[in-house]
C-alpha positions in Angstrom: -5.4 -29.3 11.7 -5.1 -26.7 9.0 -6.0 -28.4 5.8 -2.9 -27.9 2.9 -3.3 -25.5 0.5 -2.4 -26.4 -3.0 -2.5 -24.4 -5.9 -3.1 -26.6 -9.3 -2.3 -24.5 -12.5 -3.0 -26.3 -16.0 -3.7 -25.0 -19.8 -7.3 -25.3 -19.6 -10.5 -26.3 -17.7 -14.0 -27.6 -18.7 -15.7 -27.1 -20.7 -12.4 -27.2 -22.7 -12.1 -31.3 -23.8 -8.2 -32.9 -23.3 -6.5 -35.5 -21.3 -5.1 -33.2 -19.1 -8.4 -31.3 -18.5 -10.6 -34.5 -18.0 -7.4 -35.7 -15.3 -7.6 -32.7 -13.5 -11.8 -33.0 -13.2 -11.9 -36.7 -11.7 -8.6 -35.7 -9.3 -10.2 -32.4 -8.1 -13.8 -33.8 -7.2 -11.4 -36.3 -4.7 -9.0 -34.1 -3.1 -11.8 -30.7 -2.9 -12.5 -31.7 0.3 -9.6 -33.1 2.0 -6.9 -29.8 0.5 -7.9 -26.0 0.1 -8.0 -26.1 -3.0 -7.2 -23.2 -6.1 -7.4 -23.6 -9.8 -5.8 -21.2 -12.2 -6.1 -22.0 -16.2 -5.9 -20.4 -19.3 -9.5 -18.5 -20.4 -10.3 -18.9 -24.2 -10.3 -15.2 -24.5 -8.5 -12.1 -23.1 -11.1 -11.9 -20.4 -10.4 -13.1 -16.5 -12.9 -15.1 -15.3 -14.2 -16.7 -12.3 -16.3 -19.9 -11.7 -17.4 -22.9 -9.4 -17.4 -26.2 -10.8 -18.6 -28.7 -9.3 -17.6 -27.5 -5.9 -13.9 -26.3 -7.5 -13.3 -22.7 -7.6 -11.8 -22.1 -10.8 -9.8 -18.9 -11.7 -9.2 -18.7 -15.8 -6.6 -16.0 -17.1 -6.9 -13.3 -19.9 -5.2 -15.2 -22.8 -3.9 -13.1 -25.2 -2.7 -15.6 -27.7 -1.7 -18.9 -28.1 1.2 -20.0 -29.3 2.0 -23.8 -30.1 -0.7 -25.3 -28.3 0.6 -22.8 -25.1 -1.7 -20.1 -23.8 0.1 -16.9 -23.2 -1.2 -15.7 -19.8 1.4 -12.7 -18.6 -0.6 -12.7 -15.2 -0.2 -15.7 -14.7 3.2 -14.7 -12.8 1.6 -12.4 -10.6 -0.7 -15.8 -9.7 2.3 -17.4 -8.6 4.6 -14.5 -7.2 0.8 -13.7 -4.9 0.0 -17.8 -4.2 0.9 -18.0 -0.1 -0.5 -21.3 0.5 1.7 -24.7 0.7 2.7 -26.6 -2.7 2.0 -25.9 -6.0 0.8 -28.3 -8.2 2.4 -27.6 -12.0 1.1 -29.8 -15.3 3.1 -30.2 -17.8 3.8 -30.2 -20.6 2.5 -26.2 -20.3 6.3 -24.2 -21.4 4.6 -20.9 -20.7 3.8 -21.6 -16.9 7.1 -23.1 -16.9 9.0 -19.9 -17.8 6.2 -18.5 -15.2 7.0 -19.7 -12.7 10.6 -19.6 -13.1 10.6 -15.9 -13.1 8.4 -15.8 -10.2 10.1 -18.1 -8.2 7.9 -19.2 -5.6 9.6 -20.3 -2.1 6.8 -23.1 -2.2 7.1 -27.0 -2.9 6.8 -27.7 -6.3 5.1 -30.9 -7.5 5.2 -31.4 -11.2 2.5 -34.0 -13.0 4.5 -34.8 -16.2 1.9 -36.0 -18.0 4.1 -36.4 -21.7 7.0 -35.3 -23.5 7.2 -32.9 -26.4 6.7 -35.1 -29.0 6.0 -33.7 -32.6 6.6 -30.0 -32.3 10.6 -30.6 -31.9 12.0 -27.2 -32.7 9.7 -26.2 -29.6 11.6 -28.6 -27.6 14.9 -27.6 -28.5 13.9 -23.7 -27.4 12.0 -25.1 -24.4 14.2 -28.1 -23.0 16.8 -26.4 -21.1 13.9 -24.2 -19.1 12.5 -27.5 -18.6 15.3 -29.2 -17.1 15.6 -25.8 -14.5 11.9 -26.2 -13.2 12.6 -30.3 -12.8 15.5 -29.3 -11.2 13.6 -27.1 -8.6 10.3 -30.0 -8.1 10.3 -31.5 -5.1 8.3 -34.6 -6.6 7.7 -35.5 -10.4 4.4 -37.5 -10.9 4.7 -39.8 -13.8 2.2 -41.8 -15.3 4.1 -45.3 -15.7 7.1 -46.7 -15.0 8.0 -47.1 -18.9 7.7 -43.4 -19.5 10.2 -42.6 -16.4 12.9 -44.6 -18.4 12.1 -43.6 -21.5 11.4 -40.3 -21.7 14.6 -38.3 -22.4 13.7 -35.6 -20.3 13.0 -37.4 -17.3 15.7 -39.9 -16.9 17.8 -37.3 -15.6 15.1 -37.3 -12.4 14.6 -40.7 -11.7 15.0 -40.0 -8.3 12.5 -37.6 -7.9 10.1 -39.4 -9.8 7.2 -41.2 -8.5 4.4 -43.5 -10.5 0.8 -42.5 -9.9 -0.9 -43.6 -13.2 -4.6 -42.0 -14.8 -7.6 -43.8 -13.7 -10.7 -44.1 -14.1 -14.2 -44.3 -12.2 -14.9 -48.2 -12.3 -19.0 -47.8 -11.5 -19.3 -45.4 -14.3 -18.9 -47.7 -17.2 -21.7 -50.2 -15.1 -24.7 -50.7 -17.7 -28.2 -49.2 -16.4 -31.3 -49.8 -18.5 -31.2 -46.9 -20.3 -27.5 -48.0 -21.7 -28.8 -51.9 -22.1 -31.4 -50.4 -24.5 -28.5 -48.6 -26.8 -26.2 -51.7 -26.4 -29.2 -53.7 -27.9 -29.7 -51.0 -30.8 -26.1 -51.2 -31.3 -25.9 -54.7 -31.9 -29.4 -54.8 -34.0 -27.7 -52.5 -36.0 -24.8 -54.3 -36.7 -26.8 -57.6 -37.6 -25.3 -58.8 -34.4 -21.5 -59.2 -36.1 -18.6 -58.9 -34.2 -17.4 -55.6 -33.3 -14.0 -53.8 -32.9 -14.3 -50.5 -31.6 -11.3 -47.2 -31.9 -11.6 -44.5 -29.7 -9.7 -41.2 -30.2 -9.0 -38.1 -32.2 -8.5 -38.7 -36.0 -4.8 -37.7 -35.7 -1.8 -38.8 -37.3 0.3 -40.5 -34.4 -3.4 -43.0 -33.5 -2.3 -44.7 -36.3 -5.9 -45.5 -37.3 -4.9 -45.8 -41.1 -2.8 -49.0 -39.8 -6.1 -50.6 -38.6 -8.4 -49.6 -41.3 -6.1 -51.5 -43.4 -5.9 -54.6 -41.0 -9.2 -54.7 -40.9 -9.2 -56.1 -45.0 -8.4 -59.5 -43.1 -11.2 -59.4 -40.5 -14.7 -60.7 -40.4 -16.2 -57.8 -38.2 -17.7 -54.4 -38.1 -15.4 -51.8 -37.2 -16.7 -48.7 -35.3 -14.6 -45.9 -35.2 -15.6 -43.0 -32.4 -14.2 -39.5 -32.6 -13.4 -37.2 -35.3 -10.4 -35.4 -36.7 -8.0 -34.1 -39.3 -7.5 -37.0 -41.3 -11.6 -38.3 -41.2 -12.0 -37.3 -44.7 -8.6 -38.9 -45.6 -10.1 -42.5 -43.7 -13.4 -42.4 -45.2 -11.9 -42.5 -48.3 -9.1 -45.1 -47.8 -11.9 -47.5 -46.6 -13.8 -46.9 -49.7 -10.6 -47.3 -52.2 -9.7 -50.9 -49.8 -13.7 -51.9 -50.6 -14.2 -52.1 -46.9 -16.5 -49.2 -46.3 -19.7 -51.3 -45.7 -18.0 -52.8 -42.8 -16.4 -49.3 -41.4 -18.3 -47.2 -39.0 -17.6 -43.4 -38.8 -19.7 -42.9 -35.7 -18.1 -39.2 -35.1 -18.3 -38.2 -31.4 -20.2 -40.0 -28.9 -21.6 -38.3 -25.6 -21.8 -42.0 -23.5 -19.4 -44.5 -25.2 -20.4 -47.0 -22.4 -23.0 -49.3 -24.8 -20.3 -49.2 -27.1 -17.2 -50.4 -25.3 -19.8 -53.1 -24.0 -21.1 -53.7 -27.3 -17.6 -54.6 -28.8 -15.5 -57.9 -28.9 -12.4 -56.5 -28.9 -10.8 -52.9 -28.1 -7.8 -51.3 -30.4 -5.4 -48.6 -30.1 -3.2 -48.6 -33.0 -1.5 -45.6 -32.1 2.6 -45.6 -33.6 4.2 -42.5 -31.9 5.1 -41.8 -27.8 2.6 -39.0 -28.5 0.3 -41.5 -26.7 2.1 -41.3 -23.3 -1.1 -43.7 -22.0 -4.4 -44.4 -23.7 -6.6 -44.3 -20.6 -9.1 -45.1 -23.7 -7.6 -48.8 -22.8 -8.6 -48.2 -18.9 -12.5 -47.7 -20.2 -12.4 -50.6 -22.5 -11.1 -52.5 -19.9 -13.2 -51.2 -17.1 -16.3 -53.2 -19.5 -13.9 -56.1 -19.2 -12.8 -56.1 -23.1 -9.8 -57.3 -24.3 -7.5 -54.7 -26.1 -5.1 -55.3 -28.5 -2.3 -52.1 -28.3 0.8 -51.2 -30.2 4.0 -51.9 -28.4 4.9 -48.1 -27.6 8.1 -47.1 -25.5 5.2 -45.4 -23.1 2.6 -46.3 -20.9 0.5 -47.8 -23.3 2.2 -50.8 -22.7 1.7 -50.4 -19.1 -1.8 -50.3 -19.1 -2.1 -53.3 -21.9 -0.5 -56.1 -20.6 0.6 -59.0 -23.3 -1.3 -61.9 -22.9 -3.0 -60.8 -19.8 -4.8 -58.2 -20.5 -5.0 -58.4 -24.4 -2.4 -58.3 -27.4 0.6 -56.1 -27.9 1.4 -55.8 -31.4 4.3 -53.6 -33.6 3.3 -50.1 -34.0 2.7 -49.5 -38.0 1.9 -53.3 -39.0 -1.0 -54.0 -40.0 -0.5 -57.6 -40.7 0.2 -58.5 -36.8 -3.0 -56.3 -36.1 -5.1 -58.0 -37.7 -3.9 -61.7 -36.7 -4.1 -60.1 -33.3 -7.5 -59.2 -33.9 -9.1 -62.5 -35.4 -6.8 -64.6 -32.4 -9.0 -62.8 -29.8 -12.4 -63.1 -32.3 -11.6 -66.9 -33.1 -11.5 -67.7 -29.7 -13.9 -66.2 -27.5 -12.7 -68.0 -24.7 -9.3 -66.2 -24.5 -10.7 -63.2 -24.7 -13.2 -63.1 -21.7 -10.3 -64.7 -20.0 -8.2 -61.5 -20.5 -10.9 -59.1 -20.2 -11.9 -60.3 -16.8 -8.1 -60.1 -15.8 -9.0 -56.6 -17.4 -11.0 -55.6 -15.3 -9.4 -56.9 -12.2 -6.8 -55.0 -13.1 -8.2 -51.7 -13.5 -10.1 -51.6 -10.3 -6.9 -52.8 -8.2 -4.4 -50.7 -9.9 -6.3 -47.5 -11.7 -9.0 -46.3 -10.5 -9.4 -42.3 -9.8 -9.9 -42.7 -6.2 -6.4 -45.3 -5.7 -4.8 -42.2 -7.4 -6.2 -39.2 -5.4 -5.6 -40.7 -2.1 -1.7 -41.2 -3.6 -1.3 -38.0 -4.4 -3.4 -36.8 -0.9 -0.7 -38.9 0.4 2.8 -37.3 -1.5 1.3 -33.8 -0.3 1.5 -34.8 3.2 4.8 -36.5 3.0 6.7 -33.0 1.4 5.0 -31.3 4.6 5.8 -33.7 6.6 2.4 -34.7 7.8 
């Protein structure tokens, strides 16, 4: 049988660092070889280019600007008016392929991965959400990444019905611990005079809401490491240092294998406050190492992912009182927490991991041709 042909077009591509980009890399290296695959993105530069990855044939546009976190890639049309293959795979949110595609209007199925609303950049939104609503109107099938977003994004509760749930994942046997990482998770903990550890993972950006947990972390008898770096690092350096904490917060900065770390910690946090974070697959990795995280109770999939008192601790986004009790509950009783970071981890490989996913979405391409 003919194998489907499926045509994924996104904002970027590795080497390029994002959500979106690191979802398309772990669902590409699982569907390469079971749909003929083609890749169009966004170039960094007004050149087109032309690459193999990892077995994926990637074709990246002549950008000629970039506008609100959009490429601009006017050939990106002629992609899509030229594609004659089966379905076309659209991520969003990406408004300029949106309007793409819309003038091209492909006679194609359309599947849509709605990975998150327009959050911050409302006046975008207001421009942008009645083209939106037209291209949901013409998708076959909207991927969503949890339940909770479906009913509560604004956008999509007009398409419940053509919504289906395939969440991000992860790939389980990558967070194992080889020698090479027990050695770093040793040196981590030497470092850290063998304290307890609460570990942040994520950009230094305003929604993470890492100012809320810096000031939690007054209360707590721990080290905090903070990975990643940002806008505001400067802004949290020094808000540790005025709270007299600084000799007990860690600006690590970016970190090539978090693995050791998210072993080497008692207890995982994302504070974030906004719907910004439609996810946190952050939580999936700390949970893949069978930690406990403790989440703020987000009108996304955050809460999805983090179940309350199963897999760790939801708290109220912005207070830093309940984060902290949160925290020291989990630190105070060591017990409770290995019990939810085992259910964790049971829950991550029977629910989330990158293969589960690929197969559903192997699956949803067959059922819209029928196969």
């Amino acid at each position: 049988m003919k194998k489907i042909e499926v045509l994924h077009i996104g904002k970027y591509y590795h080497p390029v660092k994002g959500g979106i980009e690191n979802h398309m890399i772990n669902l590409f290296s699982r569907i390469k070889d079971k749909v003929e695959l083609k890749v169009i993105v966004s170039n960094t530069c007004c050149s087109k280019e032309r690459s193999v990855i990892n077995g994926v044939a990637i074709t990246r546009l002549s950008r000629i600007i970039e506008l609100f976190s959009t490429p601009i890639n006017p050939s990106l049309f002629w992609e899509i008016k030229g594609f004659k293959g089966d379905i076309i795979h659209l991520h969003l949110p990406n408004p300029f392929a949106n309007l793409a595609y819309l003038l091209a209007n492909p006679k194609k199925k359309l599947v849509i991965k709605y990975h998150s609303d327009i959050i911050k950049q409302r006046f975008l939104l207001r421009l942008y959400s009645p083209f939106l609503k037209m291209l949901l109107r013409k998708a076959d099938k909207i991927i969503a990444t949890s339940p909770i977003y479906v009913e509560s994004s604004p956008i999509l509760k007009g398409f419940k019905d053509k919504c289906v749930v395939i969440p991000l994942g992860v790939d389980v046997s990558g967070f194992k611990l080889d020698d090479g990482r027990r050695k770093i998770l040793e040196n981590i903990k030497k470092m850290h005079n063998k304290r307890k550890i609460v570990l942040f993972v994520g950009r230094l950006v305003y929604y993470k809401g890492v100012e809320y947990l810096i000031k939690a972390h007054k209360d707590v008898d721990a080290d905090l490491i903070i990975i990643g770096k940002g806008p505001l690092e400067n802004g949290l350096k020094t808000m540790t240092k005025k709270l007299g904490i600084d000799k007990k917060v860690f600006f690590y900065g970016e970190v090539a294998d978090l693995v050791p770390l998210y072993h080497a910690c008692d207890v995982f946090v994302l504070p974030s406050i906004e719907r910004s974070e439609a996810f946190g697959i952050v939580q999936l990795e700390a949970m893949a190492c069978s930690k406990p995280v403790v989440s703020s109770n987000l009108n996304s999939g955050v809460v999805y992912v983090n179940m309350d008192r199963k897999t760790g601790i939801v708290v109220e986004p912005k207070d830093s009182k309940e984060l902290s009790e949160a925290i020291n509950y989990l630190m105070k009783n060591p017990s409770v927490a290995k019990k939810y970071g085992r259910f964790a981890k049971m829950r991550v490989e029977k629910e989330f991991t990158n293969e589960i996913n690929a197969n559903k979405v192997i699956r949803l391409y067959n059922r819209l041709l029928e196969r």
